[in-house]
C-alpha distance (Angstrom), angle and dihedral (degrees) to the residues before:
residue distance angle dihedral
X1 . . .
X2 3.68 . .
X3 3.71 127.9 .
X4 3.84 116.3 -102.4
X5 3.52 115.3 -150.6
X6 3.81 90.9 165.2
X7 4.10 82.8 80.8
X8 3.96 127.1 82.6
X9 3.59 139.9 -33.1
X10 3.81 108.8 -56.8
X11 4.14 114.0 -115.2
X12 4.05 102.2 -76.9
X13 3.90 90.8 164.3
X14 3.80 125.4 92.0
X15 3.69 133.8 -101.1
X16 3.28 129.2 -64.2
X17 3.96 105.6 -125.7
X18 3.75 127.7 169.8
X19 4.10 132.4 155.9
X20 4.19 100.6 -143.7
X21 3.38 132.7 -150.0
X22 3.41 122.2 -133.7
X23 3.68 124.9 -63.4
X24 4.03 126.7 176.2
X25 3.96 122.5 8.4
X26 4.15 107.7 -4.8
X27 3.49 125.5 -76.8
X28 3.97 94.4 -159.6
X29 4.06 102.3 -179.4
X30 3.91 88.1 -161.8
X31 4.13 84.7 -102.6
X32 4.36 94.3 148.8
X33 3.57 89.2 -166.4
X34 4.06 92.9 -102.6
X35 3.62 131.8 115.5
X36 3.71 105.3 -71.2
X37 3.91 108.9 93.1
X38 3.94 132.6 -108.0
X39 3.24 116.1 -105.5
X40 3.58 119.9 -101.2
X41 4.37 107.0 -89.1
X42 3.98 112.0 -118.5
X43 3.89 112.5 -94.0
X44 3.86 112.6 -117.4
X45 3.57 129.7 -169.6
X46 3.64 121.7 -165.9
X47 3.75 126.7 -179.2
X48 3.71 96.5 -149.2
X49 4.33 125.4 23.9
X50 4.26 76.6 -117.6
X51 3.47 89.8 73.1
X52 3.71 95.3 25.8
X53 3.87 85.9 59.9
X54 3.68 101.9 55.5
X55 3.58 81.3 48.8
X56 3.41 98.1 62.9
X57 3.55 100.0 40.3
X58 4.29 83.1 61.1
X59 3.55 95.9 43.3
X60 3.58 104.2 41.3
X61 3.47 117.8 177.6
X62 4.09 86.8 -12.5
X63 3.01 99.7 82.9
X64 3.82 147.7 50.2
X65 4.06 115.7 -145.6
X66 3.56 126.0 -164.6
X67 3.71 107.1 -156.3
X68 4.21 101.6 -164.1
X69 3.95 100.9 -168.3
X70 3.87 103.7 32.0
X71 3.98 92.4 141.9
X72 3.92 117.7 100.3
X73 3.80 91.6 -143.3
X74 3.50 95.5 59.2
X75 3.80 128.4 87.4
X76 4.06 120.2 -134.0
X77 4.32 86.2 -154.8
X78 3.58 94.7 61.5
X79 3.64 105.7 37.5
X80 3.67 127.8 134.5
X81 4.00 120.8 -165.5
X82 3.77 122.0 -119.1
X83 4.03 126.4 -147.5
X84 4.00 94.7 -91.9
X85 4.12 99.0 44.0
X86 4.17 82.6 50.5
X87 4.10 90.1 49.2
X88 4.14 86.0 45.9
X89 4.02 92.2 50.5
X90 3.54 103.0 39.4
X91 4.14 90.2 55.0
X92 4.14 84.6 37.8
X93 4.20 108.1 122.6
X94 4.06 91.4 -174.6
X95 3.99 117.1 36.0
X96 3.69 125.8 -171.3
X97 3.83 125.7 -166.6
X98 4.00 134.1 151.5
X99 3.08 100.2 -126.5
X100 3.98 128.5 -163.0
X101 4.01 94.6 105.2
X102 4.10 82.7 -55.2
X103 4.03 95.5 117.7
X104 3.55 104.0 4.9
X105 4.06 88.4 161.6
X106 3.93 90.1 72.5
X107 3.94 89.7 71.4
X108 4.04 92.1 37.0
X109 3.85 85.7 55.0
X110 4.00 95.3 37.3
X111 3.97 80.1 58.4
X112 3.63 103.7 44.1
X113 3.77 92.6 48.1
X114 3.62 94.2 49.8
X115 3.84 93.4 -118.2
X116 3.88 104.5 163.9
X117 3.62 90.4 146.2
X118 3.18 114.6 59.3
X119 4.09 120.6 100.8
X120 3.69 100.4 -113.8
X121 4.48 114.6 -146.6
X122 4.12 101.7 -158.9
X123 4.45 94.4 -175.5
X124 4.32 84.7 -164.1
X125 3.83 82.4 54.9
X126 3.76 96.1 44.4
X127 3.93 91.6 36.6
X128 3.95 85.1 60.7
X129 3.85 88.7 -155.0
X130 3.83 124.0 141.8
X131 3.94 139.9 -138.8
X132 3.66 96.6 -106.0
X133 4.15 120.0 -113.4
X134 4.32 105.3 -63.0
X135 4.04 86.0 -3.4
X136 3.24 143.0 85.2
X137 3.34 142.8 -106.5
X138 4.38 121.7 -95.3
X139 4.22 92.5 -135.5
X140 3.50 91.3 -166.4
X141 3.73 95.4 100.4
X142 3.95 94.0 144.1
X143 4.34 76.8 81.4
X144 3.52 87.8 62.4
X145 3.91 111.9 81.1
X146 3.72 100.9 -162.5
X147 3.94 90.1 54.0
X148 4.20 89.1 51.5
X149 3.48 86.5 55.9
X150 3.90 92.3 51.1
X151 3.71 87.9 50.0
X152 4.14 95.7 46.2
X153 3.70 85.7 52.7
X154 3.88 87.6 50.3
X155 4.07 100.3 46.6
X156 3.95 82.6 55.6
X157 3.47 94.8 45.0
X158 3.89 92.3 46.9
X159 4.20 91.9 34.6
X160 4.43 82.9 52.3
X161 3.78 86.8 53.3
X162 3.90 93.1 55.3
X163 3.73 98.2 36.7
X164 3.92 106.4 26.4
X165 4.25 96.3 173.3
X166 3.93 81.3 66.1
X167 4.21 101.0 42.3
X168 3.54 93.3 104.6
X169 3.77 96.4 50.9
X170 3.71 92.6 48.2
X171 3.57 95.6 50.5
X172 4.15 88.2 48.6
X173 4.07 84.2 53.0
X174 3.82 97.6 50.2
X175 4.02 89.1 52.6
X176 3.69 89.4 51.1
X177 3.30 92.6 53.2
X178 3.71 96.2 43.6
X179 3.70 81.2 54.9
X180 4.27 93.4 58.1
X181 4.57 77.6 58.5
X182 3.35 96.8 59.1
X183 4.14 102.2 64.8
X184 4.55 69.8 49.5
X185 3.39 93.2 62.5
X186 4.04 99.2 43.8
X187 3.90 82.0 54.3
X188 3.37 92.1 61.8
X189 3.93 93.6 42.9
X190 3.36 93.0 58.6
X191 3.74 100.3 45.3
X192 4.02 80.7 51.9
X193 3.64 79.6 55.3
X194 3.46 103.3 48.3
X195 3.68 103.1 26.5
X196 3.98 106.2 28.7
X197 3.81 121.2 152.0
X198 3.45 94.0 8.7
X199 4.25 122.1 125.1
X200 3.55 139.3 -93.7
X201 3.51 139.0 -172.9
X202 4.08 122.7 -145.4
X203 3.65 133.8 166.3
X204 3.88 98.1 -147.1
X205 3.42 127.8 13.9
X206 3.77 98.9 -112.4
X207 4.19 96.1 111.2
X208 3.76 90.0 50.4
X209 3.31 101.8 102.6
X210 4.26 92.9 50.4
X211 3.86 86.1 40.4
X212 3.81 92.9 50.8
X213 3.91 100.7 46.6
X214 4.16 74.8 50.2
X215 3.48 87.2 65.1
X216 3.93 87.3 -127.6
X217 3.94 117.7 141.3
X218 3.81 122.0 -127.6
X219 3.68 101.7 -129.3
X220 3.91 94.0 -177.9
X221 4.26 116.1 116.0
X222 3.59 103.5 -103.0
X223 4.01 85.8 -124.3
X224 3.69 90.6 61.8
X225 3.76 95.5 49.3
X226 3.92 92.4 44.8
X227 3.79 99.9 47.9
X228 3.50 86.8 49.4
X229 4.00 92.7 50.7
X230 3.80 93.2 48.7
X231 3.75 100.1 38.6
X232 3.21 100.9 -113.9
X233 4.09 130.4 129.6
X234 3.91 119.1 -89.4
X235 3.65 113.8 -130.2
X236 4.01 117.5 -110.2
X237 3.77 80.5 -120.2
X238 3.49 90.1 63.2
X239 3.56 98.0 31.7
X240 3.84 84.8 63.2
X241 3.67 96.5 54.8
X242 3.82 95.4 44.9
X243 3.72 92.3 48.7
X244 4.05 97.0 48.4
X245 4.06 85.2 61.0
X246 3.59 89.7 72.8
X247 3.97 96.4 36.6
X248 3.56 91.5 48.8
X249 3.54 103.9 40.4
X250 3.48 98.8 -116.0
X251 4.32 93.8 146.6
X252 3.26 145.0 40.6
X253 3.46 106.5 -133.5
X254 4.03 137.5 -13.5
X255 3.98 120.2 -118.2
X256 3.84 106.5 -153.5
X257 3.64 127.4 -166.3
X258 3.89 101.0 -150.9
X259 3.90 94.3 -175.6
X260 4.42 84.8 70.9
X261 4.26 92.9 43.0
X262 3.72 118.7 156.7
X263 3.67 150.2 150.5
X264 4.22 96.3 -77.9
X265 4.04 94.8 38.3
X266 4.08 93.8 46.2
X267 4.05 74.3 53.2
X268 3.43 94.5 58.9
X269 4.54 93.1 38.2
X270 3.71 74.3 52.2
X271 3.80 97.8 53.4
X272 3.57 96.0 42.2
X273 3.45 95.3 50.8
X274 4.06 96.4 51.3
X275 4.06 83.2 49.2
X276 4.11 85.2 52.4
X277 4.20 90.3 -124.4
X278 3.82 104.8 146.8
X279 3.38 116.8 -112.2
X280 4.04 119.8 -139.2
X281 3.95 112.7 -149.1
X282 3.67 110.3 -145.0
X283 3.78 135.7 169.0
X284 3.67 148.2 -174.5
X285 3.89 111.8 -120.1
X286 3.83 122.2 30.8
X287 3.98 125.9 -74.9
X288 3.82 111.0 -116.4
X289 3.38 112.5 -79.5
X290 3.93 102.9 9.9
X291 3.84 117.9 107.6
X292 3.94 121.5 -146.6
X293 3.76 101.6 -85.2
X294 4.15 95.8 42.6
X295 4.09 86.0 48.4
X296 3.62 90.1 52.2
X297 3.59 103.4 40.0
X298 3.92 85.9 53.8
X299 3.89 93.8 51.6
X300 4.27 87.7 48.6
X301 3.64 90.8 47.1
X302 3.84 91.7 43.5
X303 3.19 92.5 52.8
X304 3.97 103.7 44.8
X305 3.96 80.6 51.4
X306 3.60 94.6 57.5
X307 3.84 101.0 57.8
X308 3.45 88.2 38.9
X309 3.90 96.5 65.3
């Protein structure tokens, strides 16, 4: 989809920096604890603290990920790079962006600071999905399980290629993490299960790819859901349409992307709530403190609990 620069404050803050220790199976970097010096951890740069988690959780105390939008208020489409995030990309050796017009700035920045180097993770590429005939395509892959695994397998690919004395324990960290997605993925199967065919309300399309392999149905006029994406103004028409779901019953529960809140969706939160349909909070880059598999795990369970009410 297309950038929006209509929406929110572009990312003034500084980066997020942080040298891990390790997490999952070991990362042991053959440093014996005598005089000879560790070597240096693998330079990551991730465009949101999604990806920047996943990395970390591979690259344990390896590597060193700089995760440049990590703040829930702030919107990947309409970023703009500062001096520090440009000095932390161009000396980057592993880079990870979404892709699909999501964080266009990684490649403006990759270019400015001379970057040809760095192994580049795209998750659209790696997801292999395509906009759909006359649409587009839902960028927000990272709600797709099977995709995050394709991209943990690539960060340890790419992270083995940079530091090959480590390879094998990167690869052994991506498969226990791909491990924490399946219990994910039998959530979903069972709300398909349970809950299959049944309505939902969103005001953007970023759940759609949990909500679909949930075998819920997005009830929402496309209009609605668009406008919303590209920050522009929803028609009363549409408005009107969007808001009698709610009055009339029509779903089961409302999935609502609180990073893209405004006057026509804290209509709809407001109609759903009067009706007494549950609304799901869901957002784009990961709440303080949370890594990827906690984050998700809440949204799945969220979500089951909703239509179960």
């Amino acid at each position: 989809m297309s950038p929006r620069p209509s929406r929110h404050l572009a990312l003034t803050g500084g980066l997020c920096l942080a040298l891990l220790t390790g997490c999952g199976s070991s990362t042991d970097s053959g440093d014996d604890g005598g005089d000879s010096a560790a070597p240096s951890p693998v330079k990551v740069v991730a465009s949101t603290n999604v990806y920047g988690s996943i990395a970390e959780r591979i690259g344990g105390d390896r590597v060193e990920v700089t995760s440049v939008i990590s703040d829930p208020a702030q919107d990947p489409h309409s970023y703009e790079a500062d001096t520090r995030n440009q000095i932390a990309i161009s000396k980057a050796q592993v880079v990870i962006e979404n892709g699909g017009g999501y964080d266009d700035f990684v490649d403006r920045m990759l270019k400015s600071g001379d970057n040809t180097s760095a192994q580049k993770i795209n998750a659209v590429e790696a997801s292999g999905r395509r906009a759909p005939a006359g649409g587009e395509l839902n960028e927000h892959v990272w709600y797709d399980f099977p995709t995050v695994a394709k991209v943990a397998d690539r960060i340890a690919a790419a992270l083995g290629k940079t530091d090959p004395d480590d390879a094998t324990a990167f690869e052994k960290n991506a498969e226990t993490f791909k491990a924490k997605l399946t219990p994910l993925e039998s959530k979903e199967a069972q709300i398909k299960k349970e809950h299959g065919g049944e309505g939902i309300g969103i005001t953007e399309p970023v759940p759609l790819y949990l909500t679909g392999a949930s075998g819920l149905v997005d009830r929402t006029p496309e209009e609605f859901s668009e406008a919303v994406e590209e920050g522009d103004d929803v028609s009363p028409k549409v408005l009107k349409e969007t808001l009698a779901l709610y009055s009339g019953k029509k779903v089961r529960a409302l999935v609502y992307n609180e990073q893209t809140s405004g006057p026509q969706t804290e209509k709809v939160k407001k109609a759903a709530e009067s009706a007494g349909i549950p609304v799901v909070p869901v957002t784009e880059t990961l709440p303080k403190g949370e890594d990827y598999v906690g984050w998700m795990t809440s949204n799945v369970n969220a979500l089951s609990d909703a239509l179960t009410r």
